[in-house]
Gaussian input, Z-matrix of N, CA and C with variables (Angstrom, degrees):
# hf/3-21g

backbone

0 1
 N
 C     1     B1
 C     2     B2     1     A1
 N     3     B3     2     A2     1     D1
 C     4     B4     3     A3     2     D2
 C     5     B5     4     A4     3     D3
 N     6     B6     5     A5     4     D4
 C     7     B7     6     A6     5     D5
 C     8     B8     7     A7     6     D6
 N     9     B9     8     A8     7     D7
 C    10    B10     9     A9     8     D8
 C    11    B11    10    A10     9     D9
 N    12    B12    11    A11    10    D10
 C    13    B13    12    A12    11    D11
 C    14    B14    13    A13    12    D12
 N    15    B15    14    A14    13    D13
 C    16    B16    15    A15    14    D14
 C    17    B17    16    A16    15    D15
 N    18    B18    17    A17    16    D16
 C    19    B19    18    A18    17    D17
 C    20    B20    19    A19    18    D18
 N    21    B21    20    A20    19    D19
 C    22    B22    21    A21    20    D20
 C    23    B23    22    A22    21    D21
 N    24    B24    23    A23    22    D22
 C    25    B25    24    A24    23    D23
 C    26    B26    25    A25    24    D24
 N    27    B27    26    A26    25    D25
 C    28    B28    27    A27    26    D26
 C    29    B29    28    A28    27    D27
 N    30    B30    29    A29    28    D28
 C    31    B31    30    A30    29    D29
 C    32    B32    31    A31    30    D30
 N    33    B33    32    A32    31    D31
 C    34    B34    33    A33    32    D32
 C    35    B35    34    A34    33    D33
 N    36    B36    35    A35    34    D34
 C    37    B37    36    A36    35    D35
 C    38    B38    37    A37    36    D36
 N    39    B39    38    A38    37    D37
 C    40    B40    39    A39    38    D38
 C    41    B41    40    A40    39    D39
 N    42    B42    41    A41    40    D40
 C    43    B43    42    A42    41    D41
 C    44    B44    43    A43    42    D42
 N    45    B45    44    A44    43    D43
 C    46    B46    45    A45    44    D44
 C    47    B47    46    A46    45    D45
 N    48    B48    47    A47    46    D46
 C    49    B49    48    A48    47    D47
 C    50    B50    49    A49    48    D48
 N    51    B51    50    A50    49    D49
 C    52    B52    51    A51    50    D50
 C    53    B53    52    A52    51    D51
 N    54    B54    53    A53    52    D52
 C    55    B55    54    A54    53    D53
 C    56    B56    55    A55    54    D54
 N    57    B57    56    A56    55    D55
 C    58    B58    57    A57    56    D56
 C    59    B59    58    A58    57    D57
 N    60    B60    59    A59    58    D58
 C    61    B61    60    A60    59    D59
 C    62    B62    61    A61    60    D60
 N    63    B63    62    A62    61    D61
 C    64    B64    63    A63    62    D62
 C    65    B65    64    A64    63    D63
 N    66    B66    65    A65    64    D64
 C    67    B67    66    A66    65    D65
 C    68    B68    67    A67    66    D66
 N    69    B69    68    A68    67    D67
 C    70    B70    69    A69    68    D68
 C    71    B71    70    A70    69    D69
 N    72    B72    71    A71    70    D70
 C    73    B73    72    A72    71    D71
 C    74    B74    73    A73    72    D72
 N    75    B75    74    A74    73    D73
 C    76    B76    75    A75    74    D74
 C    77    B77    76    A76    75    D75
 N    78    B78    77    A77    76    D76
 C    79    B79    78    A78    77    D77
 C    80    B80    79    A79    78    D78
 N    81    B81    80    A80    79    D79
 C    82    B82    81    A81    80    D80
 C    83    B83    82    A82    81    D81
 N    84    B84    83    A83    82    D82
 C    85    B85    84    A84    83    D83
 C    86    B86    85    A85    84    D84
 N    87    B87    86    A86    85    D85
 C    88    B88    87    A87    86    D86
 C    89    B89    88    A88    87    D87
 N    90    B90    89    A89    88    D88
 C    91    B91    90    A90    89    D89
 C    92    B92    91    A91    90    D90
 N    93    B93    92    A92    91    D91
 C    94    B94    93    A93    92    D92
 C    95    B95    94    A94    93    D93
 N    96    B96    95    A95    94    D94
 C    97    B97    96    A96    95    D95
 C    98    B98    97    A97    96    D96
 N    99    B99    98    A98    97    D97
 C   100   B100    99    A99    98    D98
 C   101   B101   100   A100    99    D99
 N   102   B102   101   A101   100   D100
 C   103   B103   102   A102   101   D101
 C   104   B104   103   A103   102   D102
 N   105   B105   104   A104   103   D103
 C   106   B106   105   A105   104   D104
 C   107   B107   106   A106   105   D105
 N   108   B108   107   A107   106   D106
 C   109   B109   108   A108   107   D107
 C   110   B110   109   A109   108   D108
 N   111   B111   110   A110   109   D109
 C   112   B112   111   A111   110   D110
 C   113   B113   112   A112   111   D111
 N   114   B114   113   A113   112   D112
 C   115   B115   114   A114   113   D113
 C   116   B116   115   A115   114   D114
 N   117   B117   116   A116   115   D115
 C   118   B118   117   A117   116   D116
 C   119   B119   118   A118   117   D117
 N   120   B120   119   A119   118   D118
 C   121   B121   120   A120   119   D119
 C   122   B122   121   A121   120   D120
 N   123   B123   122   A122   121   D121
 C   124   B124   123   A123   122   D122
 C   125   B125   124   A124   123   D123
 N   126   B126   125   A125   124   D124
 C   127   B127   126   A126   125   D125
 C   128   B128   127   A127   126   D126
 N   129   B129   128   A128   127   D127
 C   130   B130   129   A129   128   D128
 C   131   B131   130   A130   129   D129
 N   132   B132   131   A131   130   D130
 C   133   B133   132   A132   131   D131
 C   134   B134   133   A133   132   D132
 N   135   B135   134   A134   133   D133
 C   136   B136   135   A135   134   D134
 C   137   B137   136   A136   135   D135
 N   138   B138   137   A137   136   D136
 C   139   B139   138   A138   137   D137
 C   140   B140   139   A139   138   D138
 N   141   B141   140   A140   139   D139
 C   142   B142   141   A141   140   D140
 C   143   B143   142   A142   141   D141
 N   144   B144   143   A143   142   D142
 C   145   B145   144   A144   143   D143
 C   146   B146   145   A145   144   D144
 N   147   B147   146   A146   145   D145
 C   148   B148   147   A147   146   D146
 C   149   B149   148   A148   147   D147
 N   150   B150   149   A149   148   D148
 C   151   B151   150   A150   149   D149
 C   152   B152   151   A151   150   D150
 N   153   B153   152   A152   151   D151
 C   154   B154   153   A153   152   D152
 C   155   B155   154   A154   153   D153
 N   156   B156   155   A155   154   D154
 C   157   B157   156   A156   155   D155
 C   158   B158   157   A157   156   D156
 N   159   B159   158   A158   157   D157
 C   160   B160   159   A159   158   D158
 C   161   B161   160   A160   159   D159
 N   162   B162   161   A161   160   D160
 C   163   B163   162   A162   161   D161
 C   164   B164   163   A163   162   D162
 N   165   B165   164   A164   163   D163
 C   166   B166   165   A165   164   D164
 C   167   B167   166   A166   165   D165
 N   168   B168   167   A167   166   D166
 C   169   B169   168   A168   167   D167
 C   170   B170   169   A169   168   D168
 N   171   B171   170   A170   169   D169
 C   172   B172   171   A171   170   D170
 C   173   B173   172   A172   171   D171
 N   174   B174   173   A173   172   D172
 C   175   B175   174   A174   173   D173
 C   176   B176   175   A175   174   D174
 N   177   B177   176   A176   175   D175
 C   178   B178   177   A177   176   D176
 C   179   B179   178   A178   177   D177
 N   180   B180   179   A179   178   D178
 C   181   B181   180   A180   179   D179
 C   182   B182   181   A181   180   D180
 N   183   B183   182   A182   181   D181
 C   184   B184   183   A183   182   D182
 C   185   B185   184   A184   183   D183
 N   186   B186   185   A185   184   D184
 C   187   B187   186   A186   185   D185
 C   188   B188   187   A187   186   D186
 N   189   B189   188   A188   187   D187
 C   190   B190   189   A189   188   D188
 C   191   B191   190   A190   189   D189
 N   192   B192   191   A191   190   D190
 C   193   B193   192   A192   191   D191
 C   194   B194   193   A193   192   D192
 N   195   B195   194   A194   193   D193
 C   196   B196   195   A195   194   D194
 C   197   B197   196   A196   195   D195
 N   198   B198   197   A197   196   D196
 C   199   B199   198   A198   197   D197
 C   200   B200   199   A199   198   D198
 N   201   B201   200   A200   199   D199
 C   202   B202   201   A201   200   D200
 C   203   B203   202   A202   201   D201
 N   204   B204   203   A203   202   D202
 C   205   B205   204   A204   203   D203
 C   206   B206   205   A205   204   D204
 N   207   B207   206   A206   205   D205
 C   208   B208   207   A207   206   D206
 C   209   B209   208   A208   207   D207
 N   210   B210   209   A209   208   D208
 C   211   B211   210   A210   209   D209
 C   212   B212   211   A211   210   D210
 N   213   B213   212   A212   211   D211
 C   214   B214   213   A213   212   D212
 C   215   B215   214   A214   213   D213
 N   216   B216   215   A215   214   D214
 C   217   B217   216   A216   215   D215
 C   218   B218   217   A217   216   D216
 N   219   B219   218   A218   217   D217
 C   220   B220   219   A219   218   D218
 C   221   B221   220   A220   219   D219
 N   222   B222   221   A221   220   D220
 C   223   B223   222   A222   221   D221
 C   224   B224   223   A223   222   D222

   B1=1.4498
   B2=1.5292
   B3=1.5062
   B4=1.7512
   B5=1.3576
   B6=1.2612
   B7=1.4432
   B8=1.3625
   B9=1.1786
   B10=1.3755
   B11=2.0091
   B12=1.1126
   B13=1.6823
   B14=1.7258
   B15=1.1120
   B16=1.3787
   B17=1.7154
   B18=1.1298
   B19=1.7802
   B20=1.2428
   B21=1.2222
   B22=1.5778
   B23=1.3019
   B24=1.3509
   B25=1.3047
   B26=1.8129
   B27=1.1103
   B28=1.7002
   B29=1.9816
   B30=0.9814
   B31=1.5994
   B32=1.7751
   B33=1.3445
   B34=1.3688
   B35=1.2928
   B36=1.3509
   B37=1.0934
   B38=1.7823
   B39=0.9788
   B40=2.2103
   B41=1.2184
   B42=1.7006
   B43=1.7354
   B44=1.3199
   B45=2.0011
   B46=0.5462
   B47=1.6469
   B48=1.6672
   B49=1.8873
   B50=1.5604
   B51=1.4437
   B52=2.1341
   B53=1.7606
   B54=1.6830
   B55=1.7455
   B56=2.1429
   B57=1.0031
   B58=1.6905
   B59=1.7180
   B60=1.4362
   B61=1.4975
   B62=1.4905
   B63=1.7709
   B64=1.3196
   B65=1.4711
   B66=1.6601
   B67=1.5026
   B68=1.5074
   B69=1.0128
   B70=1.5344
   B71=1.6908
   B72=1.3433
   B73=1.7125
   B74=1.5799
   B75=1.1935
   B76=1.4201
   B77=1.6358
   B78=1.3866
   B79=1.7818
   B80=1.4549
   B81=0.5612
   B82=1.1600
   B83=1.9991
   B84=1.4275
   B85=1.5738
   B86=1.4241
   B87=1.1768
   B88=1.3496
   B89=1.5430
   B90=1.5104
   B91=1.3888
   B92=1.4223
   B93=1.1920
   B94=1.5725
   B95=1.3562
   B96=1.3569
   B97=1.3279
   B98=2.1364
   B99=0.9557
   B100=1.4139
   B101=1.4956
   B102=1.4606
   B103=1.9664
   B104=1.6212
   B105=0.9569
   B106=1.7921
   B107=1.5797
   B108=1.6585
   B109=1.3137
   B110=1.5009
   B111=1.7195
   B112=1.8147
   B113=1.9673
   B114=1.0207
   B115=1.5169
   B116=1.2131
   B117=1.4888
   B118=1.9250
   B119=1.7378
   B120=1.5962
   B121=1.4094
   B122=1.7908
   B123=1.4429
   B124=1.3122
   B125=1.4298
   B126=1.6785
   B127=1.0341
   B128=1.9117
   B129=1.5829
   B130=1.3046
   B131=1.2127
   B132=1.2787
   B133=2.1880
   B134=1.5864
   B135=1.0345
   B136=1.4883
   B137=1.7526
   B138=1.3088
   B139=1.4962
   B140=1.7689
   B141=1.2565
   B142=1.4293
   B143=2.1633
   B144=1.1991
   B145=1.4136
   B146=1.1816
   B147=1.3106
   B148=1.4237
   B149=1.7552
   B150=1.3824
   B151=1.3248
   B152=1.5546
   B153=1.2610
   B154=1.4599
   B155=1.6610
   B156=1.4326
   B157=1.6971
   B158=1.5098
   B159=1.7312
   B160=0.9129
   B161=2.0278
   B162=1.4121
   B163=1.6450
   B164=1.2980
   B165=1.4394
   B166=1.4454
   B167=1.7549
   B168=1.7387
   B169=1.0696
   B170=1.6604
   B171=1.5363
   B172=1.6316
   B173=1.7057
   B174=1.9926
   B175=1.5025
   B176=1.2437
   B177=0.8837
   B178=1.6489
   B179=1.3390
   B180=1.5747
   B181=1.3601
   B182=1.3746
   B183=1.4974
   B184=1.7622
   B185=1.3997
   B186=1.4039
   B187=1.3088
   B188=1.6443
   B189=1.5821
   B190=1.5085
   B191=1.1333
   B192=1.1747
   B193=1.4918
   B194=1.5622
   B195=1.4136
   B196=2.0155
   B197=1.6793
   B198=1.4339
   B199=1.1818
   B200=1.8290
   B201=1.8886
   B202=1.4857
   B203=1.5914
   B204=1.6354
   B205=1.5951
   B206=1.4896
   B207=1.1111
   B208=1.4039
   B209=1.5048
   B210=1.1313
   B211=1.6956
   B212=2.0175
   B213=1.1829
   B214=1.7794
   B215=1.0097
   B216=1.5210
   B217=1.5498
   B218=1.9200
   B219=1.4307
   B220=1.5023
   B221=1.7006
   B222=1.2273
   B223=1.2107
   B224=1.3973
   A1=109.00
   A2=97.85
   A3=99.82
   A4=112.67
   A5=138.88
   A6=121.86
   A7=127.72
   A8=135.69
   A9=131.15
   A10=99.99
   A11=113.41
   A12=104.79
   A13=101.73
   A14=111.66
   A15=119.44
   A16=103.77
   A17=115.95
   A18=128.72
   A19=99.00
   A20=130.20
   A21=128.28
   A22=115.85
   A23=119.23
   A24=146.17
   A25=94.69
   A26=122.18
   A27=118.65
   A28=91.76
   A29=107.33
   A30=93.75
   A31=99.94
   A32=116.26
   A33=118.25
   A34=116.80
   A35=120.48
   A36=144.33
   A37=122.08
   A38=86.26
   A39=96.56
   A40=98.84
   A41=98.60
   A42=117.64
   A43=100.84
   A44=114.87
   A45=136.91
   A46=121.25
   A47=103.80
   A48=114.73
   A49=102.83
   A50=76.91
   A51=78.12
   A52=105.09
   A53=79.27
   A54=88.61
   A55=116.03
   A56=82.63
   A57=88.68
   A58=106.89
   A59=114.84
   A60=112.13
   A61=110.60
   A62=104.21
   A63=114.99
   A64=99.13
   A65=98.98
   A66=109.97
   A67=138.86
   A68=119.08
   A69=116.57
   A70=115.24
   A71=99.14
   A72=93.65
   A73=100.86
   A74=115.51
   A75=124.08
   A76=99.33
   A77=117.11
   A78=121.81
   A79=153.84
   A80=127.26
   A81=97.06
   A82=101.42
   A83=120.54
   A84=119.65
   A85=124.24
   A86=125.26
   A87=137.56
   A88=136.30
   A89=101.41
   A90=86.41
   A91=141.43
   A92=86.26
   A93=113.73
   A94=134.01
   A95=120.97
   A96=100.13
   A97=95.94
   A98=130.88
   A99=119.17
   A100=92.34
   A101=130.89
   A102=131.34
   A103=86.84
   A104=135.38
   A105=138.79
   A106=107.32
   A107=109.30
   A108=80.46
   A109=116.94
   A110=99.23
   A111=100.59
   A112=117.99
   A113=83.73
   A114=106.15
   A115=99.57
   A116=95.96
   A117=125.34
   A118=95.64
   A119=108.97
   A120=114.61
   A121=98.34
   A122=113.27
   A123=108.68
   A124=133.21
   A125=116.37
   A126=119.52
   A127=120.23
   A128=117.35
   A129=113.09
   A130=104.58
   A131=107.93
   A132=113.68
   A133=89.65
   A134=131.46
   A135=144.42
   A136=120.00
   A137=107.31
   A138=119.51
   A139=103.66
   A140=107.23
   A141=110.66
   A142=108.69
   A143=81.56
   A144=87.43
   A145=143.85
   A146=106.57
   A147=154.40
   A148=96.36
   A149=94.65
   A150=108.53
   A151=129.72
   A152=109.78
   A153=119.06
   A154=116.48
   A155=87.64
   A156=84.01
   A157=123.40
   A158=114.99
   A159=113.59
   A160=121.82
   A161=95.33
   A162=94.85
   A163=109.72
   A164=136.61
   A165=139.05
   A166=73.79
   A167=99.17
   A168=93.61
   A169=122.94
   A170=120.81
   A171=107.79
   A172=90.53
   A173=95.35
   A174=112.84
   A175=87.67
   A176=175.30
   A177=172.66
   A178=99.32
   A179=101.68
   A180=137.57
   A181=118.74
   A182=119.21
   A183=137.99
   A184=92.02
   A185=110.93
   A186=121.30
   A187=90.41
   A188=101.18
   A189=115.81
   A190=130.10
   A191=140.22
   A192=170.82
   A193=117.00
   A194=104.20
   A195=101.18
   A196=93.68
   A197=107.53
   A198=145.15
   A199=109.27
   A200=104.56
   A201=86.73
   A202=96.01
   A203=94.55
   A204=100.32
   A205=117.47
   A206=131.94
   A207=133.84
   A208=117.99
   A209=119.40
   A210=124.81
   A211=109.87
   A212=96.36
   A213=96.38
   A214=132.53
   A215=114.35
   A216=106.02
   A217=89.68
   A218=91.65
   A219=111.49
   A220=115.86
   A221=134.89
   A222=120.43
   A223=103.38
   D1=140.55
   D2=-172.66
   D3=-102.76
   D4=107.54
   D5=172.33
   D6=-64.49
   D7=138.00
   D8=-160.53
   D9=-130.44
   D10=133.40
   D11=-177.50
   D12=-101.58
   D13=146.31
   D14=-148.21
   D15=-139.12
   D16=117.88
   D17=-176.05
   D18=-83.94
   D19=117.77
   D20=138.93
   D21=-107.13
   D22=143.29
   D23=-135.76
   D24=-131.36
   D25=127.01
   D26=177.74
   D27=-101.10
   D28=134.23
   D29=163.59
   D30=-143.97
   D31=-176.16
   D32=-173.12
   D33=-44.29
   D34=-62.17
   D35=-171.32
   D36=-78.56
   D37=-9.50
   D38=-176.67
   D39=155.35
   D40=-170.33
   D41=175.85
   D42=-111.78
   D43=149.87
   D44=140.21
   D45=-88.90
   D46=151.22
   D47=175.95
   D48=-142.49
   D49=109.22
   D50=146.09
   D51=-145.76
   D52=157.58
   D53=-174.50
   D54=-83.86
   D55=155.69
   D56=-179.71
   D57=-94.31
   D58=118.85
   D59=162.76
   D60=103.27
   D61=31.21
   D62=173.52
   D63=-142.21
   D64=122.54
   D65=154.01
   D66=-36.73
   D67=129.02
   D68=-169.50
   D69=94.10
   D70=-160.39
   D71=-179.66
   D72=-129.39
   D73=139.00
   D74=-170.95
   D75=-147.43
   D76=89.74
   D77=140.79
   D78=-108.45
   D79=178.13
   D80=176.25
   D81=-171.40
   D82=156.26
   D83=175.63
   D84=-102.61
   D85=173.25
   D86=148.00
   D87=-178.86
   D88=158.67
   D89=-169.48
   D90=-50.43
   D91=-31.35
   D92=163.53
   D93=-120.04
   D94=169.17
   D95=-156.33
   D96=-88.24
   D97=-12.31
   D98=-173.32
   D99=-86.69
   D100=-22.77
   D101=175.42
   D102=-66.79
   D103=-82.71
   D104=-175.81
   D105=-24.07
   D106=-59.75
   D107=-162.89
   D108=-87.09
   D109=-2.23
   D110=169.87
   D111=-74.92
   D112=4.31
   D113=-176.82
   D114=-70.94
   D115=-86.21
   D116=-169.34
   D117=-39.18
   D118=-56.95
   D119=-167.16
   D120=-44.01
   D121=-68.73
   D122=177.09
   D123=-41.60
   D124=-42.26
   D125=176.82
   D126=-84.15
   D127=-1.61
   D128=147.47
   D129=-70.15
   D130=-75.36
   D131=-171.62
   D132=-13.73
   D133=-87.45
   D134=-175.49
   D135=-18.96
   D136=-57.71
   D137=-179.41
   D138=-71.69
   D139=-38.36
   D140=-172.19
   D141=-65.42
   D142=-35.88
   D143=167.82
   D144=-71.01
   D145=-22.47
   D146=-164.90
   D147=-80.18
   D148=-82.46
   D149=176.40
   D150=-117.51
   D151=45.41
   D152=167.72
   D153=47.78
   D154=-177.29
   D155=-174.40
   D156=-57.52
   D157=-17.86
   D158=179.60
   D159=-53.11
   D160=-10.76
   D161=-172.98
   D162=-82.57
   D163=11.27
   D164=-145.11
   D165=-130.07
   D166=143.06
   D167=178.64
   D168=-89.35
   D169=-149.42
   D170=-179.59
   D171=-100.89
   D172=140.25
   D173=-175.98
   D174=-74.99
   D175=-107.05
   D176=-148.74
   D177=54.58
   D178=-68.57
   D179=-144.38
   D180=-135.41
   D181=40.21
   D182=-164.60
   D183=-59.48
   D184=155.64
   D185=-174.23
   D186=-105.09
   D187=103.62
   D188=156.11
   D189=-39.76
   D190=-78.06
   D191=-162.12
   D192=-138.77
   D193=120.94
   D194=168.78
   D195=-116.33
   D196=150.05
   D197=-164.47
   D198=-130.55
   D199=131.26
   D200=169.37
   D201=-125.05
   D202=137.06
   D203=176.05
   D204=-103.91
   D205=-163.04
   D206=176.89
   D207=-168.47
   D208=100.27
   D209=-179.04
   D210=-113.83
   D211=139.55
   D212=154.71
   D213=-56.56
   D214=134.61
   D215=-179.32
   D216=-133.29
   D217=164.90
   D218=173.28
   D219=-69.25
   D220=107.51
   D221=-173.75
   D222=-108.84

C-alpha cells in the first residue's frame, strides 16, 4: 500500500482535494471536506489504474511535509 499526502482546500463554496506526489492532474470537489477527500481517494484509485505505477512519482525525493504560507504581493 502506497501512501499518498493529499491537500484539501476549504473555499466558499466546498472543498477542493488533490494528492501530492502523483503525476498528472488528479482533483476532485465536495461539499464537504470528508465528500472531497473520498472523492480525490477515488479519483487516485482510478488514475493509478489507469496508468499503473508509472503515475506515482520518483521516491527519490517523497514529499515529507506540505506547508501553507502567505506573503503580499503587488496586484
Amino acid at each position: 500500500m502506497k501512501h499518498i499526502k493529499i491537500i484539501v482546500e476549504k473555499h466558499e463554496d466546498g472543498y477542493v482535494a488533490y494528492p501530492l506526489g502523483l503525476k498528472g492532474i488528479v482533483v476532485a470537489e465536495g461539499d464537504t471536506y470528508e465528500q472531497a477527500l473520498a472523492e480525490v481517494k477515488s479519483a487516485v484509485q482510478f488514475h493509478l489504474e489507469t496508468f499503473g505505477k508509472d503515475a506515482l512519482s520518483d521516491d527519490e525525493s517523497p514529499v515529507m511535509e506540505a506547508f501553507v504560507a502567505e506573503t503580499g504581493v503587488l496586484a
